[in-house]
N, C-alpha and C positions, 0 to 999 in steps of 0.2 A: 179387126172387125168390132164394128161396134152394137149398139141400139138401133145406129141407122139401118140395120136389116130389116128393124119390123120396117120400115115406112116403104109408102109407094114408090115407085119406080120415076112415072112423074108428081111433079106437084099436083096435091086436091083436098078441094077447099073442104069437102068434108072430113079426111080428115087430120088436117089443121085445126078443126073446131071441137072437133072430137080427144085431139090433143090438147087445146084450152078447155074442156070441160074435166078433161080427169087434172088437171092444174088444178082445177078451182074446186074440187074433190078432194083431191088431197088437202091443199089449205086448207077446208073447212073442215076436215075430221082429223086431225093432228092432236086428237087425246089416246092416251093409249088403249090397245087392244081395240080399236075401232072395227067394225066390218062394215066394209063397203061395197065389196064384191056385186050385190044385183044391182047397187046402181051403176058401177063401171061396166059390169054385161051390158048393163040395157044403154050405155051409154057408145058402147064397141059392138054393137049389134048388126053393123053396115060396114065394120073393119077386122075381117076377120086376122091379119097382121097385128091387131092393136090387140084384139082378144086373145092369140096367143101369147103374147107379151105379159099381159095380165096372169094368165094360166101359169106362166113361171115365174113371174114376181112370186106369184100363192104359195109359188113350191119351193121358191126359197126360203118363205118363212118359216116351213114344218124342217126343210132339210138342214138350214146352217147351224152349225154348232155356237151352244151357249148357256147361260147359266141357266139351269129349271124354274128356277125361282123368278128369270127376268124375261124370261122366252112369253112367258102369256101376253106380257105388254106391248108384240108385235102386231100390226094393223094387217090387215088382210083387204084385197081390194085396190091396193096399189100398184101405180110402175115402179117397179125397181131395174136397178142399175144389174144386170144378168151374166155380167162377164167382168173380166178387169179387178182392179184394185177396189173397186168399192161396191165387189159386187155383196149383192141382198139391202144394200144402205137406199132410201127411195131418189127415185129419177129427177124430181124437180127438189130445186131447193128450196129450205123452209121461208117463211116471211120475215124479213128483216129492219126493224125500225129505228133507226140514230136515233138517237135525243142528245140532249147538253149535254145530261150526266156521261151518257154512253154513247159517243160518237161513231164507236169502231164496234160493234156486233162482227163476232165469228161464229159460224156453226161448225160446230163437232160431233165425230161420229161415236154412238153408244152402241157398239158392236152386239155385245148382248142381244137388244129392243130392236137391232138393225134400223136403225132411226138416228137423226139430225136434232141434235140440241144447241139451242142459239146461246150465247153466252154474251151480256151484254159488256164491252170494254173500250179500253182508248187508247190510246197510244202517247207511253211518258217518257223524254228522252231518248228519243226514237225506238222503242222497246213498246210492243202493244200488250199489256195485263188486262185483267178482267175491271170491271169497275170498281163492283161490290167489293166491300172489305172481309166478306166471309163467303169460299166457294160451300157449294151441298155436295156430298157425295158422287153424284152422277157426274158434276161440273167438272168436279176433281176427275175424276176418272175417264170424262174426255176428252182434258189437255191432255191428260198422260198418253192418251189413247190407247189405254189398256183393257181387256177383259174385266170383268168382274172376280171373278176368282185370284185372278194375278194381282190386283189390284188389293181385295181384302187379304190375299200372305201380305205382302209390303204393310198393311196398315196395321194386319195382328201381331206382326215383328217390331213395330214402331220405327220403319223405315222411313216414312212419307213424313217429308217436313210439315209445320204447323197444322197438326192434328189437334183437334178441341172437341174433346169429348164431354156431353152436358146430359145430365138426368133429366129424364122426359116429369117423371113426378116427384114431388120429395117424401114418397113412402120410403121406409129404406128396404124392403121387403120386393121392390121394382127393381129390377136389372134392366132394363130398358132407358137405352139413351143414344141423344141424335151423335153422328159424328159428321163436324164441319170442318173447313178447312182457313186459316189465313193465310190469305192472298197472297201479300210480300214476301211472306215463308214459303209457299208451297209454290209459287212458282222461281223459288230461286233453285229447286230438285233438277237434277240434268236431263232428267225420263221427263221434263215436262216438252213436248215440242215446241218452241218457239217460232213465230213466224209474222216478219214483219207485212 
C-alpha cells in the first residue's frame, strides 16, 4: 500500500492540479520550519483524500523521533511520504540543478528535519563524490545517513574520517567552532553509503 490510497478512484483533473499546486508549495518553502498548512488547506479544500494526507504529514512531524535540538526545523504543511521506508521524509522531491562544476546532484535524507538535502557532486572514476572539497556537518551526516546523535558519538570519539575543526573567533576565551568535513577522507568511511 502506498500514497496511491489518498488519490481518486478515477482520474480528475482537479485534483491533478491540486497535486501540482502543493509541488510548487513545497518547492517554494523549502527553508526550515516553514508553515504552510493554511495555504495547503485552502489549497485541499475540494480533496478531502489530499487533506487527510496533509493531516498526517502534520502528524508525523510532532510524532517521529529525533534530535530536540533539530526537530523545530521541520516544515509543517507538507505531503509526506506516510508509510514505508521513507516514511515522515516529504513526497516530492527537492529541486535539482547540474552545472559543470556539479553534474551529478543527489539528495539525501536528514532524518532529524525529516527533510531532503541536495548535495551537489559528480561522478570520478565511475565512483559519484560530492563536488565541494569541504562537506558541512549536515552533508556529512547524510551520506552516512545517520541520526544526529549517532552521528556526533562517532565525531566526539574521532571516529569520522577528515574531521576539520576551525574556531569561529580568534578570542581564546571562545569555545565555539565550525566542524567540516574533507571530502576524499570522509567518503572513503565504510558507514558512508555509496551509490552509483
Amino acid at each position: 500500500m502506498s500514497e496511491s490510497r489518498f488519490a481518486p478512484q478515477r482520474f480528475s483533473l482537479a485534483y491533478e492540479r491540486a497535486m501540482e499546486a502543493l509541488e510548487r508549495l513545497d518547492r517554494e518553502n523549502r527553508r526550515d520550519s516553514a508553515d504552510v498548512k493554511m495555504e495547503s488547506y485552502r489549497i485541499t479544500a475540494e480533496q478531502p483524500s489530499l487533506r487527510k494526507w496533509i493531516e498526517q504529514s502534520d502528524q508525523l512531524v510532532f510524532e517521529r523521533p529525533g534530535s530536540k535540538r533539530l526537530r523545530p526545523r521541520r516544515r509543517q504543511g507538507i505531503l509526506r511520504h506516510t508509510i514505508g521506508p521513507m516514511r515522515g521524509l516529504p513526497h516530492f522531491d527537492p529541486p535539482m540543478y547540474p552545472t559543470k562544476f556539479a553534474p551529478e546532484p543527489r539528495s539525501k535524507p536528514l532524518w532529524d528535519e525529516l527533510e531532503w538535502i541536495v548535495i551537489p557532486g559528480r561522478v570520478e572514476n565511475g565512483i559519484w563524490r560530492p563536488a565541494k572539497d569541504e562537506l558541512t556537518g549536515d552533508e556529512a551526516r547524510a551520506l552516512a545517513m545517520m541520526k544526529a546523535g549517532t552521528f556526533y558519538r562517532h565525531t566526539s570519539k574521532r571516529r569520522v574520517p577528515g574531521m576539520i575543526s576551525r574556531r569561529l573567533d580568534d578570542q581564546a576565551a571562545s569555545h565555539t567552532s565550525e566542524l567540516r568535513f574533507d571530502t576524499v577522507e570522509f567518503m572513503t568511511w565504510r558507514r558512508v553509503l555509496r551509490t552509483e
